[in-house]
N, C-alpha and C positions, 0 to 999 in steps of 0.2 A: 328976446321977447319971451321965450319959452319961460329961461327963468325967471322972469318977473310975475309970467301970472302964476308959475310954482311956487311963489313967495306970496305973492298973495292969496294962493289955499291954503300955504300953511301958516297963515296969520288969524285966516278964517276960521280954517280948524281948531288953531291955538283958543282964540275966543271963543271960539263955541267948548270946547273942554273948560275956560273960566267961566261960562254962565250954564252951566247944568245947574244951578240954585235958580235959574230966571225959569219963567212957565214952560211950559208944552207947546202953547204957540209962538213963542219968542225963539226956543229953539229949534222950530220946526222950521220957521221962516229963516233962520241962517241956515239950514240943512238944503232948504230951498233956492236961495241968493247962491250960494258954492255950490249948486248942480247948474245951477243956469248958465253960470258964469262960465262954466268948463262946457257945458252944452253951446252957448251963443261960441267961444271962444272956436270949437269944433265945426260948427255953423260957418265962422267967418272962412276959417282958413279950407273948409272943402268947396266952399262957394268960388275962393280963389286957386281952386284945382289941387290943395297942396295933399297929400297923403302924410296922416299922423306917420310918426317914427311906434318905437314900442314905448319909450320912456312919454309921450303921446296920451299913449291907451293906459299908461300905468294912473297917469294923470286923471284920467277921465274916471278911470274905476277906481280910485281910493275914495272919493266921496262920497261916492253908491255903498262903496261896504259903511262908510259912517253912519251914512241915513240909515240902512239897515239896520244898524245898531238901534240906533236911536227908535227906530219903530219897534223891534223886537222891546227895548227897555218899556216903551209904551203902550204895548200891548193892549194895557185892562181897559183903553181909550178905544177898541175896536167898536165899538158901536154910534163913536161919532162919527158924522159925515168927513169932518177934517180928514181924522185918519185913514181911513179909506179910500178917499180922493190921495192922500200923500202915498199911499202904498201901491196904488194904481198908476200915481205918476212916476214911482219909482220902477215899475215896471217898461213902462214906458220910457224913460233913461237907458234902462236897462239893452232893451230892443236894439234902442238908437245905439249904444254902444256896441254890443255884438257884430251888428251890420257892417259897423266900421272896421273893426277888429278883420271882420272874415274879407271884407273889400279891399284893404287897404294894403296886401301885400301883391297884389297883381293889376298892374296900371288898364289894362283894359279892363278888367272887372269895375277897378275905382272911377273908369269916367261912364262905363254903366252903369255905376248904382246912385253916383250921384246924384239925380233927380229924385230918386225913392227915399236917399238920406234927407235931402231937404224936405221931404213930406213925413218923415219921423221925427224929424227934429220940430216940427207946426206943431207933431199931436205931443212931442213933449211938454212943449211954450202951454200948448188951451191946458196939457193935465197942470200944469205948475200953476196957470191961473187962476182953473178950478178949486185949487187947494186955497190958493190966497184970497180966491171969495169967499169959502167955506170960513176960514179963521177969522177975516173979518167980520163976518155975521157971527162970529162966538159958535160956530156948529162942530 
């Protein structure tokens, strides 16, 4: 399972490195699709009690530095609502990741935090959807 959906982020990645020519929101919303995917995937498997490995977290954080790229590239875009919503949900990824990171190597810790992960991982979902209302209205 692991390696499949690491096959499927580096397909997503691969395509997102051939469409740097498509818009700002075309690529934001694959930047967006491969955070979710690795966050819902994250989502499933601590709902079903499992604790990420490191090869896990390495997973989880290679798309965050992408995004990051991709906002720093975009930068001169700071004044629309998009991006600012995407930089805010990227922080919010971020959170979600950290928590796991620091939970994840001590089992009573990780069935304590549980609860708190699944309320990070909500405010990740409402910031990623924020963003994708934002881009549909052209903002």
């Amino acid at each position: 399972m692991a390696a499949r959906s690491l096959l499927a982020v580096a397909l997503a990645l691969l395509l997102l490195s051939a469409c740097l020519w498509r818009s700002y929101s075309d690529v934001m919303t694959v930047h967006l699709e491969v955070l979710s995917a690795e966050a819902e995937k994250l989502a499933d498997n601590t709902q079903a009690g499992e604790r990420p490995t490191s090869n896990d977290m390495t997973e989880l954080a290679y798309p965050l530095q992408r995004a990051r790229q991709f906002a720093y590239q975009y930068r001169s875009y700071g004044e629309r609502e998009s991006y600012r919503l995407f930089t805010a949900a990227l922080d919010r990824y971020q959170v979600l990741s950290e928590a796991v990171d620091a939970a994840r190597g001590d089992e009573a810790r990780w069935t304590e935090e549980r609860a708190q992960l699944a309320a990070q991982y909500a405010a990740w979902r409402s910031a990623a959807d924020e963003v994708r209302a934002a881009l549909a209205r052209g903002a």
